[in-house]
C-alpha positions in Angstrom: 56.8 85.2 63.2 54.4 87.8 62.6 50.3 87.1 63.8 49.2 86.2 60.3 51.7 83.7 59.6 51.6 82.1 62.9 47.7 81.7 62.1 47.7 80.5 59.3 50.7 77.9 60.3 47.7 76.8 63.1 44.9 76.1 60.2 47.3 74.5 58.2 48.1 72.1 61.2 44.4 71.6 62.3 44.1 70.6 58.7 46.6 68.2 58.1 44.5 65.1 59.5 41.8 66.0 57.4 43.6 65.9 54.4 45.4 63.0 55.4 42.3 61.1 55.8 41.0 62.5 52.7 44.5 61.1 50.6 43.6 58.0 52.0 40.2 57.7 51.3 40.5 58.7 47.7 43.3 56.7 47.2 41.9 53.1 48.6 38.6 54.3 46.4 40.5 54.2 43.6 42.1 50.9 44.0 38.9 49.6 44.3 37.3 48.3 40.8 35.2 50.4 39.1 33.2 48.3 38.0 32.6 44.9 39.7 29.5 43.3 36.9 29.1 44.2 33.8 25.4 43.9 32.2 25.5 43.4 28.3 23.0 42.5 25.8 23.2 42.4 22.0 21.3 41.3 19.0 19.9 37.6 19.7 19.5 36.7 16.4 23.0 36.8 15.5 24.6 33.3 15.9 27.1 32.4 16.0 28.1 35.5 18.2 24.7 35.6 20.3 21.8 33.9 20.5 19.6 32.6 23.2 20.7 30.4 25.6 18.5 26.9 25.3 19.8 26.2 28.6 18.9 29.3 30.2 16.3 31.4 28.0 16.7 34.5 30.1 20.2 34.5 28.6 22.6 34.6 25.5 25.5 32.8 24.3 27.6 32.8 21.9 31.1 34.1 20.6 31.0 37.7 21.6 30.1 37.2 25.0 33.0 34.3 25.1 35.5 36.5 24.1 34.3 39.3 26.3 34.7 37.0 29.5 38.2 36.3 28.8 38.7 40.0 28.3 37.1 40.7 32.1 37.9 37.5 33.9 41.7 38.9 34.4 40.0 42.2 35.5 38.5 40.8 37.9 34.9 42.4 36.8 31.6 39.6 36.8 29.7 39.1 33.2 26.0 39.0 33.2 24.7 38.8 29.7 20.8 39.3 29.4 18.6 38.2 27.0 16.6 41.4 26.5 14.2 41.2 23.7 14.8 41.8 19.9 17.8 44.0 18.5 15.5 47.6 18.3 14.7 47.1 22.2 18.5 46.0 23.3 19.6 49.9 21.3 16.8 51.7 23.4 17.8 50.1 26.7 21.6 50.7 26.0 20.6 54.5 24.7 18.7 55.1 28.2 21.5 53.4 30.5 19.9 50.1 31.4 22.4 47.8 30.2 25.9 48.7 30.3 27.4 47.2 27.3 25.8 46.1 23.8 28.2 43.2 22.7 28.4 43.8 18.7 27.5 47.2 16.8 28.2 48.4 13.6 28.8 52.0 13.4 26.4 54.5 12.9 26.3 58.6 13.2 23.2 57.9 15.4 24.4 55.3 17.4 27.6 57.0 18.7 25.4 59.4 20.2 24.7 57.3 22.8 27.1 54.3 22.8 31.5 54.6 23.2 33.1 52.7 20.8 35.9 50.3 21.7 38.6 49.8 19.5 39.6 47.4 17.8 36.4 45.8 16.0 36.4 42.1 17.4 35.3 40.8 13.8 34.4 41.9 10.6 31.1 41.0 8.8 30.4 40.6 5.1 26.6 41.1 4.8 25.2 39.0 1.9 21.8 39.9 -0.6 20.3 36.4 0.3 17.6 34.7 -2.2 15.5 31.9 -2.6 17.4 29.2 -5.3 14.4 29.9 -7.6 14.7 33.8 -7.7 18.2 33.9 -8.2 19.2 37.6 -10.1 22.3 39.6 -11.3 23.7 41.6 -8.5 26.8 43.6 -9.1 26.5 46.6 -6.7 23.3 48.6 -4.6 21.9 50.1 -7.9 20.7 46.7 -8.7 18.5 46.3 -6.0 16.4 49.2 -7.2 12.8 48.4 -8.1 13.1 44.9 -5.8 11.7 44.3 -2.1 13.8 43.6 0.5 14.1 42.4 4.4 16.0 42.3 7.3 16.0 43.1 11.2 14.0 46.3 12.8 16.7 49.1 13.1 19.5 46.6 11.8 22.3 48.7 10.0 24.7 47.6 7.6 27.6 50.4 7.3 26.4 53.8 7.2 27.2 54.8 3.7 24.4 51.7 2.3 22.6 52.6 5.3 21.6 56.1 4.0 21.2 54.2 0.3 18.7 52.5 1.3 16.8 54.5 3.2 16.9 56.9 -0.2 16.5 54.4 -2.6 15.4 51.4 -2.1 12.4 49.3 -0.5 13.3 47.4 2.9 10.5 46.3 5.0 11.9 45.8 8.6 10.8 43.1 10.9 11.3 41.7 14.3 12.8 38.5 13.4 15.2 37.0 10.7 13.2 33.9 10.7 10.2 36.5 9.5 12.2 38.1 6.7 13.2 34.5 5.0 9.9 33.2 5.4 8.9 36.4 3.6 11.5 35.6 0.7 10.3 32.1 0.1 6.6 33.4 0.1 7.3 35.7 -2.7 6.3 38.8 -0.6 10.2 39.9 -0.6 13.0 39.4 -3.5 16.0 39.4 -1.0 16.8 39.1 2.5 20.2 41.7 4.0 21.6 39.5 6.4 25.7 39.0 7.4 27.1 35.9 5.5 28.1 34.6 8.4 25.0 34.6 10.7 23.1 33.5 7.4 24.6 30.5 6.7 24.5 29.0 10.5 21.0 30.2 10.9 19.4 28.5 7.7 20.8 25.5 8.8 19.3 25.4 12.1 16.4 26.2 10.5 16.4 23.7 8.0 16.9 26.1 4.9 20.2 25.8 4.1 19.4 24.0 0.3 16.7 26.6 -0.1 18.9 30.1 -0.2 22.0 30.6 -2.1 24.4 34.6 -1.3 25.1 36.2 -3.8 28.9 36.8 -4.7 29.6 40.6 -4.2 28.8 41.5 -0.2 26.7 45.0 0.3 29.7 45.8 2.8 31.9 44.3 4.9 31.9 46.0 8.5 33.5 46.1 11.5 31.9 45.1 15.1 32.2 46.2 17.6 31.8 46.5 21.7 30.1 49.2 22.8 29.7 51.4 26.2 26.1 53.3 26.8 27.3 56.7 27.5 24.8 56.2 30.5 26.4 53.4 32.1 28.1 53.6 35.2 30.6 51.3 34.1 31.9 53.8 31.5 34.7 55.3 32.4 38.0 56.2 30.0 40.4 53.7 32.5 38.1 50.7 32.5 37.6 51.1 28.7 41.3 51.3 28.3 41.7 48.1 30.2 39.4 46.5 28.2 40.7 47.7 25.0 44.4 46.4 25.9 43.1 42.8 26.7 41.0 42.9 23.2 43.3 43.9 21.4 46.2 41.3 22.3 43.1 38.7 22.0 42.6 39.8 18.8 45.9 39.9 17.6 46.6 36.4 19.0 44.3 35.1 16.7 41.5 34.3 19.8 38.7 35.1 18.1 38.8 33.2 15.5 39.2 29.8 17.5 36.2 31.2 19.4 34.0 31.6 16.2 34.8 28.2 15.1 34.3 26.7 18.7 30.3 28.5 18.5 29.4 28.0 15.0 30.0 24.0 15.7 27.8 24.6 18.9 25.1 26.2 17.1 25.3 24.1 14.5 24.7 21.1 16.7 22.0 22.3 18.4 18.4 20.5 17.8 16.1 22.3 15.3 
């Protein structure tokens, strides 16, 4: 064996345990979860799907977070949902990395900047032009909200194609609460409040309000929602999100969600006003 092949035969053999170690050091890391808690927040004016815990005001409840516990609890991965202040504030935390997960987002061009998408949707909402009884008009698509006022959540979104509608042509005045926006309706300072059907209906009955707003028939769009990753999180990576993704989707296609949504609607519904 010539000089250079018998040194490098030596290196190769001084190495050896150092690799080995190496092998087995990336290989138990591996094993190891990813991610052992998973900090969400979402929109906590959005029963039933989130809203703030009355047994724990720090928190939400609520549908989405239900179903996302039975998507983890297998995984072996804790859930810590936070209630983190209104809908705007819950995007800027998730956009900086301060929150892992946002638990129900409709899709946007400037919200997939910062946020991973998992697929499928877990629902789909029907947002609904909502009006006082008294102030009832014809509604048959967006043109025929020109020349009214309008209401809804700070930096809600409602499909991006209406999205960019609105923002073009018609008048929207944003504010921190739902509660605000009906309130405005009933006042006569707004003509309609954008709100999903859903959310609407459970939410004007806790508030009393249910006999004073009637939907009107033809939805402004009917969206899909979704869990989202903060690109910032460390909890994001492509083989956790895959996990994820299978459990939601046999979930979904089992017909989970569903039972969930009615389990939470009949809890919101019961709670005291």
């Amino acid at each position: 064996m010539s000089g250079s092949r018998k040194k490098a035969s030596t290196v190769v053999r001084r190495l050896l345990p150092v690799m080995l170690v190496l092998m087995v050091f990336c290989n138990s890391g591996a094993a190891e979860p990813a991610c052992k808690t998973l900090t969400v927040s979402g929109n906590p004016e959005y029963p039933p799907l989130l809203w703030e815990d009355p047994q724990a005001p720090e928190h939400l409840t609520g549908a989405a977070t239900a179903l996302l516990r039975e998507i983890l609890e297998p995984l072996g991965v804790q859930l810590e949902v936070r209630r983190l202040g209104s809908w705007a504030r819950v995007q800027r935390l998730a956009r900086v990395g301060e929150l892992d997960m946002v638990a129900g987002a409709f899709i946007t061009s400037e919200r997939i900047k910062y946020m991973d998408y998992l697929l499928p949707p877990f629902t789909y909402l029907p947002t609904a032009v909502w009006v006082p009884k008294d102030g009832v008009f014809e509604y048959r698509h967006w043109p025929d909200l020109k020349g009214k006022r309008g209401s809804t959540l700070i930096n809600n979104s409602f499909g991006q194609r209406f999205d960019r509608y609105a923002e073009r042509n018609l008048q929207v005045v944003s504010v921190r609460t739902i509660e605000q926006s009906f309130d405005m309706a009933l006042a006569g300072r707004v003509d309609y409040v954008l709100y999903e059907r859903l959310q609407g209906q459970v939410k004007l009955h806790r508030l009393g309000l249910a006999d004073k707003f009637v939907a009107l028939d033809v939805p402004i769009s009917n969206e899909g929602l979704f869990f989202t990753f903060s690109k910032n999180s460390q909890c994001n990576t492509f083989e956790f999100r895959e996990r994820i993704a299978d459990r939601l989707f046999k979930l979904i296609d089992a017909g989970r969600m569903a039972e969930i949504v009615s389990e939470y609607t009949a809890r919101y519904m019961s709670l005291e006003p």
